[in-house]
C-alpha positions as YAML, in Angstrom:
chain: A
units: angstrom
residues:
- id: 1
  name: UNK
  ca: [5.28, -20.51, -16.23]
- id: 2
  name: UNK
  ca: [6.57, -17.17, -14.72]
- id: 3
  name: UNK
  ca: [3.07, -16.93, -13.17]
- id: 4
  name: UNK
  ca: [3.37, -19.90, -11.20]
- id: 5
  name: UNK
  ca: [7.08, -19.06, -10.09]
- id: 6
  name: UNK
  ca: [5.82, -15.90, -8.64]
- id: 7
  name: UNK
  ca: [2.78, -17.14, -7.24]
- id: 8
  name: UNK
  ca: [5.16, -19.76, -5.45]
- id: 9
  name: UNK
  ca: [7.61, -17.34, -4.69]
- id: 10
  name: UNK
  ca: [4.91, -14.88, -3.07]
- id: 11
  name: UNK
  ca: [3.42, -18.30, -1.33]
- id: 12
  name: UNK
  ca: [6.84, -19.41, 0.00]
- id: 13
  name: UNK
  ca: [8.18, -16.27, 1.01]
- id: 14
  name: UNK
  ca: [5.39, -14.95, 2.61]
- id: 15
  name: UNK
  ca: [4.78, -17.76, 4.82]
- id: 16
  name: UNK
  ca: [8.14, -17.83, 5.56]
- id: 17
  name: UNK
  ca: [8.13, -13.90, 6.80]
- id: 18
  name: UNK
  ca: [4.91, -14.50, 8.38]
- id: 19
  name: UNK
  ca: [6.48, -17.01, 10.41]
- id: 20
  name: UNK
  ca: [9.64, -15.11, 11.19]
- id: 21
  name: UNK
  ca: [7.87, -11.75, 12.21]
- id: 22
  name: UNK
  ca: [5.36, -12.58, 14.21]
- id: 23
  name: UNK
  ca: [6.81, -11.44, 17.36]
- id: 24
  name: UNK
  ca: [7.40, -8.51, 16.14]
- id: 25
  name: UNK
  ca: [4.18, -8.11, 14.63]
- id: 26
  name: UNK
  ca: [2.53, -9.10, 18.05]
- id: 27
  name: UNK
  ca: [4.26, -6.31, 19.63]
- id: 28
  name: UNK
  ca: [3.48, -4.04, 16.61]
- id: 29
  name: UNK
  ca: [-0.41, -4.62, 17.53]
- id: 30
  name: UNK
  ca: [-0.29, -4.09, 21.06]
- id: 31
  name: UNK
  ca: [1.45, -0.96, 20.59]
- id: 32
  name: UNK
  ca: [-0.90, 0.51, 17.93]
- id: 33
  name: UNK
  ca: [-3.76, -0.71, 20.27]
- id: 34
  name: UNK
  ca: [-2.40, 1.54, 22.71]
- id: 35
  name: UNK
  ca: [-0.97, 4.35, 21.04]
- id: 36
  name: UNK
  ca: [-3.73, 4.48, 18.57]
- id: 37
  name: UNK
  ca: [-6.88, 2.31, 19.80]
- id: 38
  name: UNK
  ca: [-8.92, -0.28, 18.07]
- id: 39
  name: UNK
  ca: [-8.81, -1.95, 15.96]
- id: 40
  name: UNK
  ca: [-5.26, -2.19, 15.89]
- id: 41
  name: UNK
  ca: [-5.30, -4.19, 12.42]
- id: 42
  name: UNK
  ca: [-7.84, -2.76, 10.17]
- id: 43
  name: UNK
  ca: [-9.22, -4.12, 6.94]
- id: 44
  name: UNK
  ca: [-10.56, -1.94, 4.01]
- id: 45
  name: UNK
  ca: [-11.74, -2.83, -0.07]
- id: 46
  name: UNK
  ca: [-9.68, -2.90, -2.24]
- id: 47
  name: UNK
  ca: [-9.93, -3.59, -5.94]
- id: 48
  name: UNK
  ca: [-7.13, -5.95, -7.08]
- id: 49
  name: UNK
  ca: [-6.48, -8.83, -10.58]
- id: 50
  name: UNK
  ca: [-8.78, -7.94, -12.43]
- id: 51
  name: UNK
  ca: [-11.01, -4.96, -10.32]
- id: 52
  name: UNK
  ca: [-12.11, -7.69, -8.13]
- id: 53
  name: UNK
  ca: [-12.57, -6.28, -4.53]
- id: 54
  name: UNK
  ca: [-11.00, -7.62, -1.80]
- id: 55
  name: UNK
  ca: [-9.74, -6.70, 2.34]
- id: 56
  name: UNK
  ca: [-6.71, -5.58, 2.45]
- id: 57
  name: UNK
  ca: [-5.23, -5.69, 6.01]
- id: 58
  name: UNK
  ca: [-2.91, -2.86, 7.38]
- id: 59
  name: UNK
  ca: [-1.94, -1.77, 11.60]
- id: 60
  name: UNK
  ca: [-3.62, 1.56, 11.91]
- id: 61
  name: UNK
  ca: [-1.86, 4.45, 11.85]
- id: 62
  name: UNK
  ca: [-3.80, 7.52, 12.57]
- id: 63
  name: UNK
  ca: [-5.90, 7.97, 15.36]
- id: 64
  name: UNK
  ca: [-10.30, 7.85, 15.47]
- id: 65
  name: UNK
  ca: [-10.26, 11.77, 16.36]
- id: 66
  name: UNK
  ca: [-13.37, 13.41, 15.42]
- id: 67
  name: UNK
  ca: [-14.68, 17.08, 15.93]
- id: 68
  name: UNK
  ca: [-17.93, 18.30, 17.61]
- id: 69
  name: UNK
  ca: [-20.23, 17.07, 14.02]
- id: 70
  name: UNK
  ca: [-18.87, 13.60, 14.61]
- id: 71
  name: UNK
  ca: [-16.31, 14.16, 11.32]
- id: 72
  name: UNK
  ca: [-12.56, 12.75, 11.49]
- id: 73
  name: UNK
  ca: [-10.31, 15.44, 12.34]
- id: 74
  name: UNK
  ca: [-7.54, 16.02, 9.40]
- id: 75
  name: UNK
  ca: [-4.95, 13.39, 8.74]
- id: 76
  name: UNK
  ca: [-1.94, 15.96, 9.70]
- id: 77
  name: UNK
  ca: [-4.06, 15.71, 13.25]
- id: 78
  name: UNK
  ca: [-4.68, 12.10, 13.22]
- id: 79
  name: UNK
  ca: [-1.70, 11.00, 11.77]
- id: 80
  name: UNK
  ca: [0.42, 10.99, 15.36]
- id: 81
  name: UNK
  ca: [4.30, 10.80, 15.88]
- id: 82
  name: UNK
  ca: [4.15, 6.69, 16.22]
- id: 83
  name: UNK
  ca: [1.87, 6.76, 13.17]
- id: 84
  name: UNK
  ca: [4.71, 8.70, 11.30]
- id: 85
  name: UNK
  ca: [7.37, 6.11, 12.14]
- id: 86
  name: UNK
  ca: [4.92, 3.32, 11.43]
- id: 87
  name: UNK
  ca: [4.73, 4.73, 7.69]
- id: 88
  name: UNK
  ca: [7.97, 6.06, 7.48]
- id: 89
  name: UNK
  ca: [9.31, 2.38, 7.54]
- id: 90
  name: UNK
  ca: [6.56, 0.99, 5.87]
- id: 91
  name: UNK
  ca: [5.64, -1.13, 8.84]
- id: 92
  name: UNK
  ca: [1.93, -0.23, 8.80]
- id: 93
  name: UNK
  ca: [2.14, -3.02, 5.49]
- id: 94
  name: UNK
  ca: [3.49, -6.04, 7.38]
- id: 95
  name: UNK
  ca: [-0.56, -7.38, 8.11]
- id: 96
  name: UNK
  ca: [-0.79, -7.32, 3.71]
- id: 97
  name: UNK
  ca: [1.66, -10.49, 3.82]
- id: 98
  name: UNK
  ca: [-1.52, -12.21, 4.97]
- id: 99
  name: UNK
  ca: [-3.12, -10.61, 1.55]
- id: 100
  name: UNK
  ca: [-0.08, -12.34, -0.13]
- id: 101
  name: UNK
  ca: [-0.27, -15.43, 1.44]
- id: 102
  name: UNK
  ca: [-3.89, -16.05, 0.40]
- id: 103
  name: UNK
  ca: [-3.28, -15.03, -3.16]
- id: 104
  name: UNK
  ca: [-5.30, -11.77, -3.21]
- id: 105
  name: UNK
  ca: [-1.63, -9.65, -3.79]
- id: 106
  name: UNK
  ca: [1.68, -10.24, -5.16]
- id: 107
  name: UNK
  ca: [5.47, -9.06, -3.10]
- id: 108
  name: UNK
  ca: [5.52, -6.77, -6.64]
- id: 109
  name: UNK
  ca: [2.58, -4.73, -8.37]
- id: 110
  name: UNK
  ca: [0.33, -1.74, -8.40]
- id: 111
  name: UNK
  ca: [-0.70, -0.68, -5.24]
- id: 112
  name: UNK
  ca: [-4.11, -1.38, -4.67]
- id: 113
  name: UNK
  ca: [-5.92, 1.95, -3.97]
- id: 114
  name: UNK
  ca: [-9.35, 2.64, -2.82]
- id: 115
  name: UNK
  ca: [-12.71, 1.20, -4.33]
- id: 116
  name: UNK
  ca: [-13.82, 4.70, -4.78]
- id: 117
  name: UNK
  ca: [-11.41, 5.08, -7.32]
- id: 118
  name: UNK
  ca: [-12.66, 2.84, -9.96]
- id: 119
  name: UNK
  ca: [-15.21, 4.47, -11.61]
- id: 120
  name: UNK
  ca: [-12.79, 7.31, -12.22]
- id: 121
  name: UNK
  ca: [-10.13, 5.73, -14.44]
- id: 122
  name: UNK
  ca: [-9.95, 6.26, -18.06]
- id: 123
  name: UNK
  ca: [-9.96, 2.83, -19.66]
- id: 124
  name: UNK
  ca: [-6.03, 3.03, -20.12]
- id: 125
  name: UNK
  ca: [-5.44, 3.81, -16.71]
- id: 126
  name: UNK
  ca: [-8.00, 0.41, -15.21]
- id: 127
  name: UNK
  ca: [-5.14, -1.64, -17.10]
- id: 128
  name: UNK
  ca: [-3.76, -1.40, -13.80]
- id: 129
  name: UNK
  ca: [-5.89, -4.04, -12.66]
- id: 130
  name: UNK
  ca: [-4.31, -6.68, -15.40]
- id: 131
  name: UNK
  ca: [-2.02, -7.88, -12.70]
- id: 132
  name: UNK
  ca: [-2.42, -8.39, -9.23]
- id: 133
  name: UNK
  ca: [-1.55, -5.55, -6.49]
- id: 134
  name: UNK
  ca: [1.63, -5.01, -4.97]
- id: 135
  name: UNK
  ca: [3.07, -4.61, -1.61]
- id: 136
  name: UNK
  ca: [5.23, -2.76, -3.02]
- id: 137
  name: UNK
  ca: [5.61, -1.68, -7.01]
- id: 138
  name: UNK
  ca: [7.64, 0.31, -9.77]
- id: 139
  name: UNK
  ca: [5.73, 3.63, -8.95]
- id: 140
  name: UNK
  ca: [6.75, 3.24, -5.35]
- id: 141
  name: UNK
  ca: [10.62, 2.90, -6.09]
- id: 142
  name: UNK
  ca: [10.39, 5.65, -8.31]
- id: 143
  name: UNK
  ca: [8.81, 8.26, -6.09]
- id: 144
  name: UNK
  ca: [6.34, 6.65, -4.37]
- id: 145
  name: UNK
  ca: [3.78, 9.22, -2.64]
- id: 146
  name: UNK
  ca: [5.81, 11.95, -3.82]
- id: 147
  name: UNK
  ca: [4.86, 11.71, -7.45]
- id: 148
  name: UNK
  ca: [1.55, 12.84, -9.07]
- id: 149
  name: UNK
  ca: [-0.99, 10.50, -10.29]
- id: 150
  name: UNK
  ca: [-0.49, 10.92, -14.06]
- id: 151
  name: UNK
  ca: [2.94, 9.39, -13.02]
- id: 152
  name: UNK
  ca: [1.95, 7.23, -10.60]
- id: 153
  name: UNK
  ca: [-0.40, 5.39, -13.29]
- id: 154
  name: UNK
  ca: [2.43, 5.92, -16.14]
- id: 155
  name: UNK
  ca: [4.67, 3.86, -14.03]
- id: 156
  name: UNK
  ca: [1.95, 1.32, -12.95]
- id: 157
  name: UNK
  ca: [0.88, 0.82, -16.68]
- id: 158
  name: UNK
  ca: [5.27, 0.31, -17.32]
- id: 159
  name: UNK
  ca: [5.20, -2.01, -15.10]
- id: 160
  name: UNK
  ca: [1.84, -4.31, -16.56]
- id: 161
  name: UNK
  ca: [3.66, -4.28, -19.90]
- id: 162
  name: UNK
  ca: [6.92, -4.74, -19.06]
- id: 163
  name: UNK
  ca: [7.19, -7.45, -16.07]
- id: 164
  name: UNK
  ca: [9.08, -10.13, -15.76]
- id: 165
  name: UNK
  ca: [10.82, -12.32, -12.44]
- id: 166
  name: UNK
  ca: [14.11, -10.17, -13.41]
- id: 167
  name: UNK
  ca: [12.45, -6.61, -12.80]
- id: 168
  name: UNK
  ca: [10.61, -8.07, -9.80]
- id: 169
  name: UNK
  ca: [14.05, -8.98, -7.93]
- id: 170
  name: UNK
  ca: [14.93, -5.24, -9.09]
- id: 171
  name: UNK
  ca: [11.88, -3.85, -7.57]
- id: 172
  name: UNK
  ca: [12.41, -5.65, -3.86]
- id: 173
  name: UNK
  ca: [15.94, -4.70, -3.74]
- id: 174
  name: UNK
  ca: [15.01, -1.42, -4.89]
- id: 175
  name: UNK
  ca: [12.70, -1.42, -1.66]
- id: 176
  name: UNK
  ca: [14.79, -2.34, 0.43]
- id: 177
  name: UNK
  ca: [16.86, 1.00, -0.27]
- id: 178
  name: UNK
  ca: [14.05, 2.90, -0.27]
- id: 179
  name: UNK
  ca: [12.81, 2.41, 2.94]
- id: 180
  name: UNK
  ca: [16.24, 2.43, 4.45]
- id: 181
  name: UNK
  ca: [16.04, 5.82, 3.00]
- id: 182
  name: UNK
  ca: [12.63, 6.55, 3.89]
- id: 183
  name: UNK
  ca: [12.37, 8.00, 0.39]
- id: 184
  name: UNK
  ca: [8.29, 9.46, -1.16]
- id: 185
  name: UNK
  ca: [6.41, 8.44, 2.34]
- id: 186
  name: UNK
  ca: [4.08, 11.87, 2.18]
- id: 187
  name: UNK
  ca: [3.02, 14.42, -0.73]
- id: 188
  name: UNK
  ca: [5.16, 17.70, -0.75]
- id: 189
  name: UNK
  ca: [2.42, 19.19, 1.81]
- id: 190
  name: UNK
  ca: [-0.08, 16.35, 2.76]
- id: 191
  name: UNK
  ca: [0.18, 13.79, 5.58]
- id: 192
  name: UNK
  ca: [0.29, 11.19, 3.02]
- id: 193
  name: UNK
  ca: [-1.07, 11.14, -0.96]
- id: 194
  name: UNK
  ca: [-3.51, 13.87, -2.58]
- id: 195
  name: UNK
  ca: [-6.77, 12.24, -3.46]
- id: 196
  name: UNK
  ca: [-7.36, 11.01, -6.92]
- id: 197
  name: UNK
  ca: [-10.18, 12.97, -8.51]
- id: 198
  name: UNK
  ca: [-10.02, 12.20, -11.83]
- id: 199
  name: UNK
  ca: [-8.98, 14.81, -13.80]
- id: 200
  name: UNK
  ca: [-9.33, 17.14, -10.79]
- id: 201
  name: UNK
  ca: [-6.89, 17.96, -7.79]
- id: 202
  name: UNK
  ca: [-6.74, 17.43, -3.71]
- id: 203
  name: UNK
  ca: [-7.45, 15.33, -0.87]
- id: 204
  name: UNK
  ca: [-6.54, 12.99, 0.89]
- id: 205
  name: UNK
  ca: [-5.80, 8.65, 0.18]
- id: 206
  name: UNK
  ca: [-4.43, 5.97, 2.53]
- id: 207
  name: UNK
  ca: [-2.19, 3.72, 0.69]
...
């Protein structure tokens, strides 16, 4: 039953903001087309319920710059002063309501991180994937990129066990304060979030 309330919820709401927003996601697009170039709205896999792989939609951020070998530049390059702002107030996310609308994400879960990822998890830590992904989650109200990834996955794995329609309301509300606050946008550092490596360290990942 819960299931079906959040699913409707996520359906309703979504539509709803989708609706609401689109002028200024219009403007949004035309500005990171500018600023930034094409595509403006980029899609990348993602694993989400269950490990299945899906596009997850997002404005781009960063720009295409790439050095004389053809490589992208760093992110700290890339990642210009309109690209800040974009991620500071989580804007960059508005195109995953579309994710949330078809039924690929949830308002509240794990963020879905890259593909690449998969084959490192221990089998504790792919319990992630029990639930659907998140645009926004109990690991990103409680540090968000800021955090390691032992606690990042410790607070993903709370959440599986532990949700409910109560802790979801917590969790947007809780959102809402954090990006007021612009709270855990980048790594102590990094542009954004140190690459997950396992049991290793560094790097670089765009969630």
């Amino acid at each position: 039953m819960k299931n079906t309330v959040k699913r409707l919820f996520d359906l309703i709401v979504s539509a709803g903001m989708l609706m609401i927003l689109s002028p200024i996601l219009l403007v949004l697009y035309v500005l990171c087309k500018i600023k930034l170039g094409s595509p403006a709205i980029f899609a990348q896999e993602r694993p989400g319920l269950n490990g299945k792989v899906f596009k997850m939609y997002k404005f781009r951020s960063m720009t295409e710059e790439k050095d004389a070998e053809g490589n992208l530049l760093p992110d700290e390059i890339r990642l210009t002063t309109f690209g800040k702002k974009l991620r500071a107030t989580s804007l960059d996310e508005l195109p995953e309501l579309i994710n949330i609308l078809k039924g690929e994400m949830s308002f509240v879960g794990p963020r879905p991180l890259l593909v690449k990822y998969l084959p490192l998890y221990s089998n504790e830590q792919a319990r992630r994937h029990e639930v659907k992904p998140g645009l926004t989650g109990w690991a990103q109200v409680n540090g968000r990129n800021a955090i390691d990834w032992n606690q990042k996955f410790e607070l993903d794995l709370w959440y599986v066990d532990h949700w409910s329609l109560t802790l979801d309301f917590k969790i947007l509300c809780m959102t809402v304060a954090k990006v007021i606050k612009r709270d855990g946008v980048s790594a102590e550092g990094q542009a954004t979030m140190g690459e997950f490596l396992g049991n290793k360290k560094g790097g670089e990942d765009h969630t």
